[in-house]
C-alpha positions as CSV (number, residue, x, y, z in Angstrom):
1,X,-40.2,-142.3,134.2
2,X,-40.4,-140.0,131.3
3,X,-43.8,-139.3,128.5
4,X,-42.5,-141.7,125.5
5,X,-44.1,-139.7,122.5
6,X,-46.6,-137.3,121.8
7,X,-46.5,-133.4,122.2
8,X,-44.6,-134.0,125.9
9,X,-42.8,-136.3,124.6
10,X,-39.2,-136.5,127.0
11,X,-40.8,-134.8,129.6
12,X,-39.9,-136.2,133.1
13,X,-42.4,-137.7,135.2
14,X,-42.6,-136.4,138.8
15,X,-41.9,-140.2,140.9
16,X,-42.4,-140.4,145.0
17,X,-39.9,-142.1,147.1
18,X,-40.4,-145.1,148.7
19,X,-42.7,-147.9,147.2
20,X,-46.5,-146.8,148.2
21,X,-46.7,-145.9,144.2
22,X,-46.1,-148.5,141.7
23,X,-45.7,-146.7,138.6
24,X,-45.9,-148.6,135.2
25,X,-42.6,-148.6,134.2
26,X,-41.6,-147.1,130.7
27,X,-41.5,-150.3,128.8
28,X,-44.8,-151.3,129.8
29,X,-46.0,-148.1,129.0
30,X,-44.7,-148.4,125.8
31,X,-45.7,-151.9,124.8
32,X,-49.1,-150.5,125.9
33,X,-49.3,-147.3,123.7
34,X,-48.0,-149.1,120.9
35,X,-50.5,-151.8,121.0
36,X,-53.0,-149.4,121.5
37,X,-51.5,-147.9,117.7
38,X,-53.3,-144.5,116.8
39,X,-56.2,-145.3,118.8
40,X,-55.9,-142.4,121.9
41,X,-56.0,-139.5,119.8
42,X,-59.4,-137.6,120.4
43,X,-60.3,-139.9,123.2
44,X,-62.3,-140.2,125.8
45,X,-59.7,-141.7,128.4
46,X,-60.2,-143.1,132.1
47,X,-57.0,-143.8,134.2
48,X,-58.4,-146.0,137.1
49,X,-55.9,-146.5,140.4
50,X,-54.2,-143.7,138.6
51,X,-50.8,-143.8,140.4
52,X,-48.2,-140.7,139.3
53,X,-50.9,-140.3,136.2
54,X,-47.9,-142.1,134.1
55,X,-50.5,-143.5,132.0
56,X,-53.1,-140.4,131.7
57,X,-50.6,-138.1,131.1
58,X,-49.4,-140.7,128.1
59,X,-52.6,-140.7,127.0
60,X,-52.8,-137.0,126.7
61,X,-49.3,-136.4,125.1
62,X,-50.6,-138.6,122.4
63,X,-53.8,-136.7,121.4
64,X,-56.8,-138.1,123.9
65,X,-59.2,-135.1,124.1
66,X,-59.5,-135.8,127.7
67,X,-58.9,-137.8,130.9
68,X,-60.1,-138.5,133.9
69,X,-57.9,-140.1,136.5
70,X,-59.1,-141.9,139.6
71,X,-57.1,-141.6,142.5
72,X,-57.9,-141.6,146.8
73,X,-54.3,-141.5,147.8
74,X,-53.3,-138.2,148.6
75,X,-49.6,-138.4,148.2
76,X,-50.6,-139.8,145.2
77,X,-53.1,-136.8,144.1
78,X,-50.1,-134.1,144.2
79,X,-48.1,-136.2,142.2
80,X,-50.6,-136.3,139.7
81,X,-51.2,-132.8,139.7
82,X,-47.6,-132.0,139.3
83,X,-46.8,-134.4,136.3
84,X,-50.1,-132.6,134.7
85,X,-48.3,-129.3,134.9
86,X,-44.8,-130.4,133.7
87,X,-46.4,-132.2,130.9
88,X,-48.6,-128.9,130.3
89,X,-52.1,-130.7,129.8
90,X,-54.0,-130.1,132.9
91,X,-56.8,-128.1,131.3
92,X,-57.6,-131.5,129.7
93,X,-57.6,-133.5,132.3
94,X,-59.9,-133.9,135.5
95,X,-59.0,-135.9,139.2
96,X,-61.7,-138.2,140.7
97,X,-60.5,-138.2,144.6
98,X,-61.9,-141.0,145.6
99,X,-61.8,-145.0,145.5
100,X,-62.9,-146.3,142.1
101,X,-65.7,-148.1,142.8
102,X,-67.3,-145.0,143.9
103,X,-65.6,-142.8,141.0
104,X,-67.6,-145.4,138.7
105,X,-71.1,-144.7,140.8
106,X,-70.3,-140.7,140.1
107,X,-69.6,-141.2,136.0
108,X,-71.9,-143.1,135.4
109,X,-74.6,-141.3,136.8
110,X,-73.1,-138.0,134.8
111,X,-73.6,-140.2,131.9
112,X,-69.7,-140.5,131.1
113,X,-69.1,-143.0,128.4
114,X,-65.1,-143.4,127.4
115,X,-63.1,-144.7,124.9
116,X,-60.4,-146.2,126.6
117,X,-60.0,-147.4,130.1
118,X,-56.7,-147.7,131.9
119,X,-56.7,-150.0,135.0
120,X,-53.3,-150.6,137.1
121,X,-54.1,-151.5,140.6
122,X,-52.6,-152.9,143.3
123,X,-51.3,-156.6,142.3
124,X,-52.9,-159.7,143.9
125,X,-55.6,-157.6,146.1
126,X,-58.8,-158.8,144.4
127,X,-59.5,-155.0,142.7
128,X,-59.5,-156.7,139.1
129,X,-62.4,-158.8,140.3
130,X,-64.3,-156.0,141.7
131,X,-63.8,-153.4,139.4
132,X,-64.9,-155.5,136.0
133,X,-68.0,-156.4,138.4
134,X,-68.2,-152.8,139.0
135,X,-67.6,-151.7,135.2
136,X,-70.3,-154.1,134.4
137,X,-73.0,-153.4,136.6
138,X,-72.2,-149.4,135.7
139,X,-71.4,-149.1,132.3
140,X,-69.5,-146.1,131.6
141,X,-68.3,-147.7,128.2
142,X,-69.5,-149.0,124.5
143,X,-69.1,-151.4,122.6
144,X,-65.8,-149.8,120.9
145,X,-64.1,-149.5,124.1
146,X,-61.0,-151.0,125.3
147,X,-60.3,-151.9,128.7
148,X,-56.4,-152.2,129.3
149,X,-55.8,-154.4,132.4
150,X,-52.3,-154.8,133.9
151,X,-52.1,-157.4,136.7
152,X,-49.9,-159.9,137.9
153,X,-49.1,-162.5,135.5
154,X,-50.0,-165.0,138.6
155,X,-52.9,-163.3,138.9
156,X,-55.7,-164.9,136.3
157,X,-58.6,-162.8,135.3
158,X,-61.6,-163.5,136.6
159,X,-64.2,-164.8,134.7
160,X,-65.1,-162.4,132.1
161,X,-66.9,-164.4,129.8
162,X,-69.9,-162.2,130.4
163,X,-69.4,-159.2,130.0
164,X,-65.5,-158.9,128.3
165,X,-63.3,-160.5,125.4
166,X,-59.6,-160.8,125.7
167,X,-58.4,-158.9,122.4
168,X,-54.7,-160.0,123.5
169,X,-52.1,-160.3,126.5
170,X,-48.8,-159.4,126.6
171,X,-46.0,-160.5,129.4
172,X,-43.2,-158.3,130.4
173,X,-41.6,-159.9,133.1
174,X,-44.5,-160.3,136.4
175,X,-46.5,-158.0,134.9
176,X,-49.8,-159.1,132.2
177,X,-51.0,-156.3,130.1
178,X,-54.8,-157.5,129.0
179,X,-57.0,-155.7,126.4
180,X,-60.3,-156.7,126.6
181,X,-63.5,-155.1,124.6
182,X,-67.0,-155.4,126.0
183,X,-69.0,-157.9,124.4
184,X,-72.3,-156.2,123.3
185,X,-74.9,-154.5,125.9
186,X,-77.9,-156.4,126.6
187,X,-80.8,-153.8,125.9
């Protein structure tokens, strides 16, 4: 697992043993960043079920101004930690230690609105489900967000019709990389 491009760009990525982490794997990453095109740098980015930080740490590489990843494991929150220091952008970056249903309760009473939201979480445990009902009900985006979802590809979305609107998908092998954009917020 290395940083693909950006100012860490070949930098490698602190990964735990075993398989309590699933870290998005480098061409997943990639197919990600490159749909996302030129639209991280000077970002407001949120990396939900944050993993090693693989993706935050992308995001920062690239140019986002700043992220902040959400994260209760605690193996979990020194890997972070560690790939933020080999990749040099910590001072950028901030670490919700909690669950993320709760981490959207905190930012969106702070006000926090970001510009890209990065969700990876466990596959086929209902957390896509809850965490767009979550987004939905707390808002901590606009209308010119983007909401990148990986999940199973066995694993539908849940009805988003209203509150999000599939932009694309893209398969790579069991894994479905969404992008979705709010649909306008009802005053």
């Amino acid at each position: 697992m290395r940083i693909i491009s950006g100012t860490s760009k070949g930098k490698r990525l602190v990964t735990p043993p075993g398989r309590a982490i699933r870290p998005t794997s480098d061409r997943v990453k990639g197919s990600i960043f490159n749909s996302l095109g030129g639209d991280v740098a000077g970002k407001l980015v949120l990396d939900l079920f944050a993993g090693t930080g693989n993706l935050g740490c992308e995001a920062l590489s690239r140019g986002a101004q700043r992220v902040v990843f959400v994260e209760k494991g605690k193996h979990a929150l020194r890997v972070i930690n560690k790939n933020l220091l080999v990749c040099g952008v910590h001072m950028s970056a901030e670490i919700l230690n909690t669950d993320v249903s709760r981490a959207i309760r905190i930012l969106y009473e702070r006000g926090e609105v970001f510009d890209l939201l990065l969700m990876d979480p466990p596959y086929r445990q209902g957390f896509v489900q809850s965490t767009l009902g979550e987004l939905e009900t707390r808002p901590i985006y606009d209308e010119g967000s983007v909401l990148v979802v990986q999940h199973d590809r066995r694993e539908s979305l849940p009805d988003i019709s209203g509150g999000w609107t599939i932009l694309r998908q893209r398969r790579m092998g069991d894994t479905l990389t969404s992008f979705l954009r709010p649909k306008p917020l009802r005053p």
